[in-house]
C-alpha positions in Angstrom: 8.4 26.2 -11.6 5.3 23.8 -11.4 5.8 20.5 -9.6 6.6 18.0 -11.6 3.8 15.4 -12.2 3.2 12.4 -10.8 4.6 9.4 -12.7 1.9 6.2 -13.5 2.6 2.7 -15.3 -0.3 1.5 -16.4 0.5 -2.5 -16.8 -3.0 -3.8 -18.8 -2.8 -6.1 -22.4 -6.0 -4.4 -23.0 -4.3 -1.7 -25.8 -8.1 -0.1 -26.2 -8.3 0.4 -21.4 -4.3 1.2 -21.4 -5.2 4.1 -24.3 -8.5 5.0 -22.6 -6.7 5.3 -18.5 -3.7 7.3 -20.4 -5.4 10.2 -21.8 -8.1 10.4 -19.1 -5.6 10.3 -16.5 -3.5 12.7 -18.6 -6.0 15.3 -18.8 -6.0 14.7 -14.9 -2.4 16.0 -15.2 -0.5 12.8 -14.3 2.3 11.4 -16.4 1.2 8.2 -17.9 2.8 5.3 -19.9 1.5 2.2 -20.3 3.1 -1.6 -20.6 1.0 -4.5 -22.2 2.6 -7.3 -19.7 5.3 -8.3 -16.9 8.1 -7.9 -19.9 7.5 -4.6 -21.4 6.4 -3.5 -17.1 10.3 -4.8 -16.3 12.0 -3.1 -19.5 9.9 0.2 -18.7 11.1 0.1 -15.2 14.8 -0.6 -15.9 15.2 3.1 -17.3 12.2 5.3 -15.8 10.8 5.7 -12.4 7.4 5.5 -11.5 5.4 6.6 -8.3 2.4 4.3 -9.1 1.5 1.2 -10.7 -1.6 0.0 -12.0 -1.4 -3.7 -12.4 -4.2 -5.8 -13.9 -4.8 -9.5 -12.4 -4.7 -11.2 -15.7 -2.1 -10.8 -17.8 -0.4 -13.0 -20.1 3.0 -14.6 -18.9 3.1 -13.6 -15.6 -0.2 -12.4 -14.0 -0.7 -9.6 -11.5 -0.4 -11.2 -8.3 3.4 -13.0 -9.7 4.1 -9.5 -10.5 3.2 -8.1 -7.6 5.0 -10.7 -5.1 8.5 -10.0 -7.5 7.7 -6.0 -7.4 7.5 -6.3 -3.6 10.9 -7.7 -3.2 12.6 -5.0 -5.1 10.7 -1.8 -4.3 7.6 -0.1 -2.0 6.1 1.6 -5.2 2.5 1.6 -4.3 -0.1 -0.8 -6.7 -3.1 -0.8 -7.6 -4.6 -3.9 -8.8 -7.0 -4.1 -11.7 -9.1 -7.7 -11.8 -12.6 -7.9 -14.4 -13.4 -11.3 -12.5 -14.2 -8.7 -9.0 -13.8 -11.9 -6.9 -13.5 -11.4 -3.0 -10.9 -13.6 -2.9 -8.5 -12.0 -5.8 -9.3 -9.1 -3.6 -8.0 -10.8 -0.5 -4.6 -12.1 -2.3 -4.0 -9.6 -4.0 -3.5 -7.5 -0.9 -2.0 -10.3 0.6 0.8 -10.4 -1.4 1.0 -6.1 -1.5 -1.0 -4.9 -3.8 -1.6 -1.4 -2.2 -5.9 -1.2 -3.2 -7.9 -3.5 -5.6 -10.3 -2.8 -8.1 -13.0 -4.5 -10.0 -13.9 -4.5 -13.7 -15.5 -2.5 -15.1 -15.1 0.6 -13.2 -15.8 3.9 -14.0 -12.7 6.4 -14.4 -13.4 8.9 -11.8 -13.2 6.0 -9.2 -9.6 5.5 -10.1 -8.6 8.7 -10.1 -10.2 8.7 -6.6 -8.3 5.2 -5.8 -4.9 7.0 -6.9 -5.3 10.2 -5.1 -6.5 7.9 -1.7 -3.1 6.2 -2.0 -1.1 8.8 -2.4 -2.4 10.8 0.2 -1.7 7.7 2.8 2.2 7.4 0.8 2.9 11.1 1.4 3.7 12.2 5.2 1.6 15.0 6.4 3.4 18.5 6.8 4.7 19.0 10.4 5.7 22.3 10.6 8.3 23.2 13.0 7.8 20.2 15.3 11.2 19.0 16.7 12.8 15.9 14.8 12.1 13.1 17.7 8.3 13.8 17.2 8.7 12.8 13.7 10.4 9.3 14.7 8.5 6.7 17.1 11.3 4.0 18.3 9.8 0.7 19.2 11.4 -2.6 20.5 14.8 -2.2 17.8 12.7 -0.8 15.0 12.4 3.2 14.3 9.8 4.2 12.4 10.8 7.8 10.5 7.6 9.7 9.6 8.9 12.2 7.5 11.2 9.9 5.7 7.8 7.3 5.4 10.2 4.3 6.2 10.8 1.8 8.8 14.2 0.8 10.1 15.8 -1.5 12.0 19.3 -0.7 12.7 21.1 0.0 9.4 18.4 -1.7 7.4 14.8 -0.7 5.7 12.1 -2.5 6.0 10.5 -2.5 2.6 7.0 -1.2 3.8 3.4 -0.6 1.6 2.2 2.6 1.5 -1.5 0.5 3.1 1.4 -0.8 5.6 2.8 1.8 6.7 0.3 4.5 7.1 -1.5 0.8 9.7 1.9 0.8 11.2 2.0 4.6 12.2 -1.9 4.5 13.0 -1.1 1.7 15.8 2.0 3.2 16.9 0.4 6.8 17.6 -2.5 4.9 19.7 -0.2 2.6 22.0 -1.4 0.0 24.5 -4.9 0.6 23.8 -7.6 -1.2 21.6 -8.5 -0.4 18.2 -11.5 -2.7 16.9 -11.5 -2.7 13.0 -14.2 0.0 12.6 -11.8 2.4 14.5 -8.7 1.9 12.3 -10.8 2.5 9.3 -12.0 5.9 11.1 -8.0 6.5 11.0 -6.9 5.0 8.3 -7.6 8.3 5.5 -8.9 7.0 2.2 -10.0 3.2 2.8 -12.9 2.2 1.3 -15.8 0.5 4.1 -16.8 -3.0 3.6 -19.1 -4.8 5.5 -16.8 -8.1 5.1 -13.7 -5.8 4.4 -10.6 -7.7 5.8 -8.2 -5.5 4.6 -7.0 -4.8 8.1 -6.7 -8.0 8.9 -4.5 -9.0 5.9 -2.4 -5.9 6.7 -1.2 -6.8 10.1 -0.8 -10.2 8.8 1.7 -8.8 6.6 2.9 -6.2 9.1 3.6 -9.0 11.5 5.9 -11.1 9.3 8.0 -8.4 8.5 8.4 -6.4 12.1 7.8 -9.9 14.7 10.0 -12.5 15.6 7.9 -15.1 15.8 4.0 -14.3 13.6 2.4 -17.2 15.9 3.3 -15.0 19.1 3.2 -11.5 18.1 5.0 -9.0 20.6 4.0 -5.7 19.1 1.0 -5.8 17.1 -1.1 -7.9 19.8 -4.8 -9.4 18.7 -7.6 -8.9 21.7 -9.5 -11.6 21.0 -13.5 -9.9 20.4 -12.2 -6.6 20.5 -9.2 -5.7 17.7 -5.9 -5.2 17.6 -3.4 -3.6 20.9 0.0 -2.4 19.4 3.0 -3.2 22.6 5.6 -0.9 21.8 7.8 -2.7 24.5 7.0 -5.8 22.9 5.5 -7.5 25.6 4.2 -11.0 24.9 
């Protein structure tokens, strides 16, 4: 039997866009439904399950970025955020506060479809074969982070983790004590799109940090190298 297809909410109060993503990315071979605000997105959600959400900025009630805070307590579905003002700086927030990627109105199709397929492919673990299972886990200070499972763990409890988040996370904890400047975690980081004023990796380990360090002002394991990048400390060293 054929896999079954990927599951997308498309969020939008644009009825003409939501009809318009929902038969293209149909025909793509995803499963699409659509929601006109944060309402109809929360009574959707309540009885289906997604694997992606596309989330316009401006919505009436609660706009994207409230949405996206409240989504972020409750589950690591990955977001993409949809904003027709294109503003650096929704940009910036909007991955602040966990949107997964960000894009501007208007766009053409095929550079969502492109978006989705980029985020997927950094939210599903690479096959590993036959490798033994303590390849596929990297411990650090009290944390373990489980590749094949895609989660991070600290004791009995899971850190809630973006799929932008955690595909950073393993990045820096497969290249330990060294330097990575920005350019070279883009070179690693599969499916990010170049910017030359892209902060996206900065914003990242910002959020990174408050959810793996005990104190953000003093990071232990994500360390910055001041004129250089970013050293992750996997004995937490200050």
């Amino acid at each position: 039997m054929p896999d079954d297809p990927m599951r997308i909410l498309v969020v939008d109060d644009d009825a003409e866009l939501r009809a318009l993503l929902s038969h293209y990315l149909a025909r793509q071979g995803f499963a699409v439904s659509g929601a006109e605000d944060g309402h109809a997105m929360d009574a959707w959600l309540d009885h289906h399950e997604t694997d992606l959400i596309i989330l316009d900025l401006m919505l009436p009630g609660e706009d994207g970025l409230t949405l996206t805070r409240r989504l972020r307590t409750q589950t690591d579905v990955p977001i993409i955020m949809l904003s027709a003002r294109g503003d650096d700086v929704d940009r910036i927030v909007g991955l602040e506060v966990g949107a997964d990627d960000y894009l501007p109105k208007p766009f053409n199709p095929r550079e969502l479809l492109a978006r989705i397929r980029a985020v997927m492919r950094r939210r599903t673990p690479s096959p590993r074969g036959d490798q033994p299972e303590d390849e596929e886990v990297i411990h650090f200070g009290p944390y373990r982070l489980d590749l094949a499972q895609h989660e991070l763990r600290r004791g009995d409890q899971t850190i809630w983790l973006t799929s932008g988040e955690f595909d950073l996370l393993r990045v820096l904890a497969e290249h330990p004590d060294r330097v990575l400047d920005r350019d070279r975690l883009l070179d690693l980081l599969k499916g990010y799109e170049r910017s030359p004023f892209d902060r996206s990796i900065d914003v990242q380990i910002a959020r990174l940090r408050a959810k793996i360090e005990p104190e953000t002002k003093h990071p232990r394991f994500i360390r910055t190298i001041w004129g250089k990048g970013y050293m992750f400390t996997p004995a937490g060293d200050a």
